[in-house]
VOBA-1610 file (N, C-alpha, C; in pm, whole numbers, padded with zeros to 5 digits, always signed):
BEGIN
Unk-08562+04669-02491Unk-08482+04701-02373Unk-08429+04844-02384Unk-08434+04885-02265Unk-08412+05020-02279Unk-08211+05023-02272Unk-08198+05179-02351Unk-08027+05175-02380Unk-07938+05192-02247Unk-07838+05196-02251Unk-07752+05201-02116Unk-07737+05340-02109Unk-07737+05490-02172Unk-07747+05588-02150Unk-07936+05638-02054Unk-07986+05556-02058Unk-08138+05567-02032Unk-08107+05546-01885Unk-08100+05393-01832Unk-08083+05317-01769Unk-08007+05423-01653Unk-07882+05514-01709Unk-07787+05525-01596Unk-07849+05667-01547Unk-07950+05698-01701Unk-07989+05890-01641Unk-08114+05845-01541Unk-08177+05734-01558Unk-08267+05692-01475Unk-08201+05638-01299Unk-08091+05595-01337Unk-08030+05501-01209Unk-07968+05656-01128Unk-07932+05758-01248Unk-07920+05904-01145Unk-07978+05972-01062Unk-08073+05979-01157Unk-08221+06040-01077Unk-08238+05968-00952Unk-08254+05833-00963Unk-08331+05797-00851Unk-08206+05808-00705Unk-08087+05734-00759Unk-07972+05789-00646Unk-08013+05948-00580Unk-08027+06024-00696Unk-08074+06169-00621Unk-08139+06170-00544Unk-08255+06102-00543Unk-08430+06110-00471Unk-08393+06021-00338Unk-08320+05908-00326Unk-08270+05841-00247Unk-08190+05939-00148Unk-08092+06019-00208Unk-08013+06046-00064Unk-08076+06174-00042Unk-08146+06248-00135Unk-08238+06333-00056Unk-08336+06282+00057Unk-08402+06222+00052Unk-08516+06150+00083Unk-08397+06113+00259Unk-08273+06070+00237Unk-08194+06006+00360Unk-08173+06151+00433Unk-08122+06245+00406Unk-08085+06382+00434Unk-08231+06408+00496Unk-08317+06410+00433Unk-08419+06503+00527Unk-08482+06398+00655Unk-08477+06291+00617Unk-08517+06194+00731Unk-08417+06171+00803Unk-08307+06269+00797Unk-08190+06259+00922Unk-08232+06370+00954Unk-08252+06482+00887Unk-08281+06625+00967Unk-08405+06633+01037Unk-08521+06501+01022Unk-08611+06548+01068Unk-08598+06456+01200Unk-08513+06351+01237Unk-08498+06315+01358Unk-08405+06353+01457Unk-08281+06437+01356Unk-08175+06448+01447Unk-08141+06610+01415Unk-08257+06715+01360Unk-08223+06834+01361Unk-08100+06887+01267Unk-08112+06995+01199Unk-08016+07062+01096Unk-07900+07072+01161Unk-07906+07160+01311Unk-07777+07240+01369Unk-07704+07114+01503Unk-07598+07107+01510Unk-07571+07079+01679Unk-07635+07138+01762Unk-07627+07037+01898Unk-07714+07089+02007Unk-07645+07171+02061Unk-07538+07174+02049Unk-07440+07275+02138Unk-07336+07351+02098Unk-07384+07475+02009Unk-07288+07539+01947Unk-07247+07618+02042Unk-07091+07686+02037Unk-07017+07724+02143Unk-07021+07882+02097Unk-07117+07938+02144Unk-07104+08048+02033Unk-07081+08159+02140Unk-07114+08117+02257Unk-07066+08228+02388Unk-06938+08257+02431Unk-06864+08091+02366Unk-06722+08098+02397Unk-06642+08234+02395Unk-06502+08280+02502Unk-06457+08426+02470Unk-06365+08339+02291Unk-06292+08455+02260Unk-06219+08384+02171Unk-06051+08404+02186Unk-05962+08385+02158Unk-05792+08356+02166Unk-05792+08488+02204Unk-05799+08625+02166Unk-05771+08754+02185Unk-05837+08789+02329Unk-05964+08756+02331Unk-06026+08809+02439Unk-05985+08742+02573Unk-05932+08585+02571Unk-05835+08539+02708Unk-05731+08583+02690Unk-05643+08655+02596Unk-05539+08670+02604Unk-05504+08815+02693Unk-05628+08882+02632Unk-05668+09015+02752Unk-05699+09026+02895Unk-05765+08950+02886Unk-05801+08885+03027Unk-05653+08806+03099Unk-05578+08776+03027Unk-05404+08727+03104Unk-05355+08851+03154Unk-05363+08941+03107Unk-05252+09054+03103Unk-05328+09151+03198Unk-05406+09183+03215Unk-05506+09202+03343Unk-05448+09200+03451
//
């Protein structure tokens, strides 16, 4: 029988390969980025310019 230091570097590894394996089969159905980053938004300074206007 294999030792309990074996067992847990083995039970690591595979946890690794597992939530890798979950991570990319989420990125490959549901994409890396949000669909809707707000990146046009003005920001706090630039409405605040636009008040005083």
């Amino acid at each position: 029988m294999a030792s309990a230091t074996k067992k847990a570097k083995i039970r690591r590894i595979l946890n690794l390969a597992k939530a890798a394996k979950k991570r990319k089969n989420f990125e490959k159905k549901f994409g890396s980025t949000p669909k809707l980053l707000p990146l046009d938004m003005p920001n706090a300074n630039e409405k605040a310019m636009k008040k005083a206007e």
